[in-house]
Rosetta silent file (secondary structure, phi, psi, omega in degrees, C-alpha in Angstrom):
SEQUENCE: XXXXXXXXXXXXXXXXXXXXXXXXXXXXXXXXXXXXXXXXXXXXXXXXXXXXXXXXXXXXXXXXXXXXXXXXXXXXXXXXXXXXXXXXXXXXXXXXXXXXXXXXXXXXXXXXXXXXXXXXXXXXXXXXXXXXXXXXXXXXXXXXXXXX
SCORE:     score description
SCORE:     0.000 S_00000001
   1 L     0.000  121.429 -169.847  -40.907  145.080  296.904 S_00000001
   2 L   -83.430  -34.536 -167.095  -42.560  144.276  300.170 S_00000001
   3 E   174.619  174.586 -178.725  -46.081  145.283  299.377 S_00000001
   4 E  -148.110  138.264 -168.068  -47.986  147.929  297.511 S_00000001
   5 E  -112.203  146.247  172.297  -51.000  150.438  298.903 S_00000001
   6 L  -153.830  153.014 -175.703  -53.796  151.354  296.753 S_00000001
   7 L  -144.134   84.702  174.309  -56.828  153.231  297.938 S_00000001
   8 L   -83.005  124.030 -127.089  -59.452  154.142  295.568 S_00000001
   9 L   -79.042  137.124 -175.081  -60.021  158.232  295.825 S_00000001
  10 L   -80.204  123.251 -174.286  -63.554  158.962  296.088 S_00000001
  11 L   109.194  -29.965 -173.754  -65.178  160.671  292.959 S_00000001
  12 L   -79.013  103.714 -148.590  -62.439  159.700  290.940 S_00000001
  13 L   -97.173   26.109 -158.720  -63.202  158.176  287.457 S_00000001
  14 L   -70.270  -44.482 -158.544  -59.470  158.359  286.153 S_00000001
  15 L   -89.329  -14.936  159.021  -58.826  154.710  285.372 S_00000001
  16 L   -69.980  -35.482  153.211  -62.137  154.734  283.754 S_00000001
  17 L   -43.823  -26.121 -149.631  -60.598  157.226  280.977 S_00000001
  18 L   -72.876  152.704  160.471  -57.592  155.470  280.109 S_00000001
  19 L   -62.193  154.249  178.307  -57.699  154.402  276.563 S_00000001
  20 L   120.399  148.736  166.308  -57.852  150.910  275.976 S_00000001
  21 L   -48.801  140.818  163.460  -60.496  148.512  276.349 S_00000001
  22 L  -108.521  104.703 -178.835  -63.025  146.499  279.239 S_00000001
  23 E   -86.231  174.428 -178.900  -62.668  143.003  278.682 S_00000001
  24 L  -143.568  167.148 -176.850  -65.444  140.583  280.743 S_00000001
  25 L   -89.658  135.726  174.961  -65.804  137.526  281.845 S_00000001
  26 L   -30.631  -52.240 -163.281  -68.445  134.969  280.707 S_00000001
  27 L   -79.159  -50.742  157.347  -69.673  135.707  284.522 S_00000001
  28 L   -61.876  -39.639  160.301  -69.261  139.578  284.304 S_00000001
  29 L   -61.478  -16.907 -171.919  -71.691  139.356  281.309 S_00000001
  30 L  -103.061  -54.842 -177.670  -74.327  137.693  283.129 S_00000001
  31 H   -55.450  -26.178  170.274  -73.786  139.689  286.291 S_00000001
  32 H   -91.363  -58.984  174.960  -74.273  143.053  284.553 S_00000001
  33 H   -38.344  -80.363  151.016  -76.933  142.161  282.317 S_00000001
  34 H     1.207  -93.483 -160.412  -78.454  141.099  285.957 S_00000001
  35 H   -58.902  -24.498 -174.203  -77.993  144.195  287.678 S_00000001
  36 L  -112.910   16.835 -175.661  -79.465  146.164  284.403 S_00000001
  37 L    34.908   47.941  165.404  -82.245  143.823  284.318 S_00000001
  38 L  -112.945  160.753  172.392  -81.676  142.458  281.119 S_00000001
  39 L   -93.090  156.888 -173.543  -81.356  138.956  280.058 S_00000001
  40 L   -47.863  -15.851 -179.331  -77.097  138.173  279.127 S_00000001
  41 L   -90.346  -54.324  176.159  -78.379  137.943  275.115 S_00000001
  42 L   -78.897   12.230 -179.492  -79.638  141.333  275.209 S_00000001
  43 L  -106.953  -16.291  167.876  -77.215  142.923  277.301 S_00000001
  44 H   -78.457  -43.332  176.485  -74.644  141.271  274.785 S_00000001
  45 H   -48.047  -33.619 -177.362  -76.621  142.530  271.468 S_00000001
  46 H  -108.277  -15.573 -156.372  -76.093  146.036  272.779 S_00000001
  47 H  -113.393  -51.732 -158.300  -73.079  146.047  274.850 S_00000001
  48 E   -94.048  142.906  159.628  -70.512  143.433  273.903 S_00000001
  49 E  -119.366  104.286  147.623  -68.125  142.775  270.951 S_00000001
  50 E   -78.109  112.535  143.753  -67.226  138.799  270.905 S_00000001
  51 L  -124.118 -161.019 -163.024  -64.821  137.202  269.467 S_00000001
  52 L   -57.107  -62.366 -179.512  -63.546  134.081  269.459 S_00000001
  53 L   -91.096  -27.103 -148.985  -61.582  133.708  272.638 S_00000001
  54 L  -110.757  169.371  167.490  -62.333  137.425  274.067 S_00000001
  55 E  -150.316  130.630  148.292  -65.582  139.665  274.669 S_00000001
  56 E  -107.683  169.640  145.301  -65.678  143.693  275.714 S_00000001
  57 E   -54.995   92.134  169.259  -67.198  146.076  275.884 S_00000001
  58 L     3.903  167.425  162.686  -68.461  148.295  273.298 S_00000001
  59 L  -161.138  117.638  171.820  -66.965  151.562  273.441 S_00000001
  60 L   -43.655  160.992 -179.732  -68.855  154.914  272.542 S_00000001
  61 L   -84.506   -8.859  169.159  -67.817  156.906  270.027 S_00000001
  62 L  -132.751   41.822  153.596  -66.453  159.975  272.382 S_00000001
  63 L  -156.834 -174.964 -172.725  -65.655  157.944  275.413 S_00000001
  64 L   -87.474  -14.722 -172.994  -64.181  155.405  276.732 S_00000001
  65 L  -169.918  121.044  173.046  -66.929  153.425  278.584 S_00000001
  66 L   -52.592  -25.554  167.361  -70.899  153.345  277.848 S_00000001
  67 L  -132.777   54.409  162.086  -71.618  153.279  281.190 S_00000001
  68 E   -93.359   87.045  153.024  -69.207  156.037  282.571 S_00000001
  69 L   -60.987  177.822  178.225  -71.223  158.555  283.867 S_00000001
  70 L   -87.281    0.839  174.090  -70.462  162.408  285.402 S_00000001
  71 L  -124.279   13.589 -152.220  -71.096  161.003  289.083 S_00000001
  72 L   133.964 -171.740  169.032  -69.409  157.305  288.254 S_00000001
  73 E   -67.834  137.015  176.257  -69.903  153.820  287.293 S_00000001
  74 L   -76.090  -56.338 -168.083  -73.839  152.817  285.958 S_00000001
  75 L   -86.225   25.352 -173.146  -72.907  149.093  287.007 S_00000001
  76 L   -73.945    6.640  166.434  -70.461  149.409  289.584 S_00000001
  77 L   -99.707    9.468  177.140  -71.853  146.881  292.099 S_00000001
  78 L  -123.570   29.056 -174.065  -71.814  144.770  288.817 S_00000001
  79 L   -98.439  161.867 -142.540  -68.691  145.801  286.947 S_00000001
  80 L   -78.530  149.952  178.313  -66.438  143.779  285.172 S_00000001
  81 H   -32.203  -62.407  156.161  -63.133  141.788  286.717 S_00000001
  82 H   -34.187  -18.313  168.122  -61.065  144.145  284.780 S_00000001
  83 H  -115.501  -41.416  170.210  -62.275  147.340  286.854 S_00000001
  84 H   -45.313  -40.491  157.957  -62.824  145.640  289.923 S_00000001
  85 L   -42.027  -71.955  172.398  -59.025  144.256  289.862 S_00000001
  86 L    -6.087  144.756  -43.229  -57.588  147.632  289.171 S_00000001
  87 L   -86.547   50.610  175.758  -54.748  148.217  289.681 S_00000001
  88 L  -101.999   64.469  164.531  -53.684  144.703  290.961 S_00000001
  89 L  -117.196  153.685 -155.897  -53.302  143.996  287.617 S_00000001
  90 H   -61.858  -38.169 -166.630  -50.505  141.134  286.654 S_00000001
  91 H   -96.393   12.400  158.388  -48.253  143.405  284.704 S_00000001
  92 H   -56.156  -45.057 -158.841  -48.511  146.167  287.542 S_00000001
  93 H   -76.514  -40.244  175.807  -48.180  144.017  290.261 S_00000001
  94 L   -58.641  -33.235 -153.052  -45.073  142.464  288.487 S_00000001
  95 L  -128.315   92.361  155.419  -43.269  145.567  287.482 S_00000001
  96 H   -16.888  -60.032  171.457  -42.029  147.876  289.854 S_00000001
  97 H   -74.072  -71.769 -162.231  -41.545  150.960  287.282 S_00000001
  98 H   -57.480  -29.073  179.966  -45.366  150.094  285.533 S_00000001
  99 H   -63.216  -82.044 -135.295  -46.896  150.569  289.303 S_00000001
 100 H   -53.384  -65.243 -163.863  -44.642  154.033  289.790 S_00000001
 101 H   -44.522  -41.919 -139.206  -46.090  155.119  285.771 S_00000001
 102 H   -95.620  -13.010  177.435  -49.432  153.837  286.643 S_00000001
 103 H   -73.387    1.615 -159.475  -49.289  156.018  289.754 S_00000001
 104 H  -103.893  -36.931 -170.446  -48.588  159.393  287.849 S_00000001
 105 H   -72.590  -48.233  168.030  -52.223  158.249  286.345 S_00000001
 106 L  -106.379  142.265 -173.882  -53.823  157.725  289.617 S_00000001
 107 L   -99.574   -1.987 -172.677  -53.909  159.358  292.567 S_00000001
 108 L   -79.622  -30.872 -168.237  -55.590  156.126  294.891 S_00000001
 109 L   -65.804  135.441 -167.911  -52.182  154.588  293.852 S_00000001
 110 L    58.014   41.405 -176.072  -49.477  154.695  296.880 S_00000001
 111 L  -151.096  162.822 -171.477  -52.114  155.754  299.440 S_00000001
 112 L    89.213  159.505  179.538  -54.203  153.397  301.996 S_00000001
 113 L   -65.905  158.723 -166.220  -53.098  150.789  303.780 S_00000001
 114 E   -96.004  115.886  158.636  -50.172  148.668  302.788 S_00000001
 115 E   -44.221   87.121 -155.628  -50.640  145.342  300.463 S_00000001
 116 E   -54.681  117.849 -171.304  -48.640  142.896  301.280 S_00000001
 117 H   -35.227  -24.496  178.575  -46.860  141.806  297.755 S_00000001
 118 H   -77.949  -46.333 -175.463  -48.247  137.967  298.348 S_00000001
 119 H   -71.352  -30.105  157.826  -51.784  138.955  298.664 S_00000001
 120 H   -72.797  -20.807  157.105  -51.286  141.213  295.526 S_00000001
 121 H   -67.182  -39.606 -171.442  -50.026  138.691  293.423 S_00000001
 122 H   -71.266  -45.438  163.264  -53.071  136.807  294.566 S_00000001
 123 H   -80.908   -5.358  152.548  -55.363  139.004  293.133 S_00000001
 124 H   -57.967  -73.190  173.857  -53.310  139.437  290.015 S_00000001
 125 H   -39.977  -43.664  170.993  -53.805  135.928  289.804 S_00000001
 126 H   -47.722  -37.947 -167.120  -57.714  136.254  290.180 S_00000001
 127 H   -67.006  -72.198 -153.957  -56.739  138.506  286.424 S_00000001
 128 H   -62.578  -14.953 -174.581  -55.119  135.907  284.766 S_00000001
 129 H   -72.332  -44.512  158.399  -57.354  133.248  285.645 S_00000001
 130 H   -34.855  -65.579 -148.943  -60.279  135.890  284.232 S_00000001
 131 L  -120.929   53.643  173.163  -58.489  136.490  280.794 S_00000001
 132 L   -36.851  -33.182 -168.641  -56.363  133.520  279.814 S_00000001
 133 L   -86.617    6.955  173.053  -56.721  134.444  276.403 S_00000001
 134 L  -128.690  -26.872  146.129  -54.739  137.783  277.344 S_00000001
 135 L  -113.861   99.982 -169.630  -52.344  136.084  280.193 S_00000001
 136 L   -76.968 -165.726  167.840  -51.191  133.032  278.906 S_00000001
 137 H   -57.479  -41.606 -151.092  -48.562  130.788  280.448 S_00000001
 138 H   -96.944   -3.080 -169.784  -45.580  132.064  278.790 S_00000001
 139 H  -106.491   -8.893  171.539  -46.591  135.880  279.698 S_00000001
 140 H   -87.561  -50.223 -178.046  -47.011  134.399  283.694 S_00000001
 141 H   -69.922  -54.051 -157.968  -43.774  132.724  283.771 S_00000001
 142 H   -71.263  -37.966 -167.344  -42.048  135.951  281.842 S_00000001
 143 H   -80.199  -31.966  165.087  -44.034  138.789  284.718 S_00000001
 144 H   -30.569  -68.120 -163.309  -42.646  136.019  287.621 S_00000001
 145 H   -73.232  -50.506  169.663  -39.472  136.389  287.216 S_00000001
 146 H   -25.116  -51.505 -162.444  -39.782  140.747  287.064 S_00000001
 147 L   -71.069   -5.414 -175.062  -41.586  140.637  290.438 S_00000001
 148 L   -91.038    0.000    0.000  -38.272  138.925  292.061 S_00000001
């Protein structure tokens, strides 16, 4: 695999549906809370579920994300690593076949200029460095060896 193009499609909220979680960053919490003019304790009291190594997002009870609106993202010049990444994500970027599936999901996927596979690992890497507690060593050495 030489590279990979992603473009994201204007309007489109798709990857914001998927089931599944928004985890954040220590840094993501403070940066949203920021942007919503809250301080990071009350934008955690209402927002966040911590636990010991990880923290999300809340998640409404008939969607997928509290601040997915009908025109977009509430935060998006503040949103979390995890959306911002998308879909340079480590086990995308790694897996030939999870890119093609994740592309049936998106349409910005295989459109846009082309990614050169080193700089997409490099922001994959930006991921794991974000969620250690979700890519550990042994799941970075195992996703390595796919991408060859």
């Amino acid at each position: 695999m030489d590279g990979l193009r992603f473009t994201c499609q204007p309007g489109c909220t798709k990857c914001c549906n998927t089931e599944g979680f928004v985890y954040l960053t220590e840094e993501d919490l403070k940066r949203a809370a920021a942007f919503l003019g809250m301080t990071p304790v009350e934008f955690e009291a209402r927002h966040v579920y911590r636990t010991r190594h990880l923290l999300r997002l809340r998640k409404p009870r008939y969607s997928q994300c509290s601040f997915l609106m009908a025109d977009g993202c509430r935060i998006h010049p503040a949103k979390p690593t995890q959306c911002r990444l998308y879909p340079f994500w480590p086990e995308l970027v790694a897996n030939r076949d999870l890119w093609i599936e994740e592309g049936a999901k998106c349409p910005g996927i295989d459109q846009g200029a082309l990614v050169q596979i080193g700089a997409a690992l490099e922001i994959s890497d930006e991921m794991r460095r974000a969620y250690p507690a979700i890519y550990g060593a042994s799941r970075r050495a195992a996703s390595s060896t796919d991408a060859a």
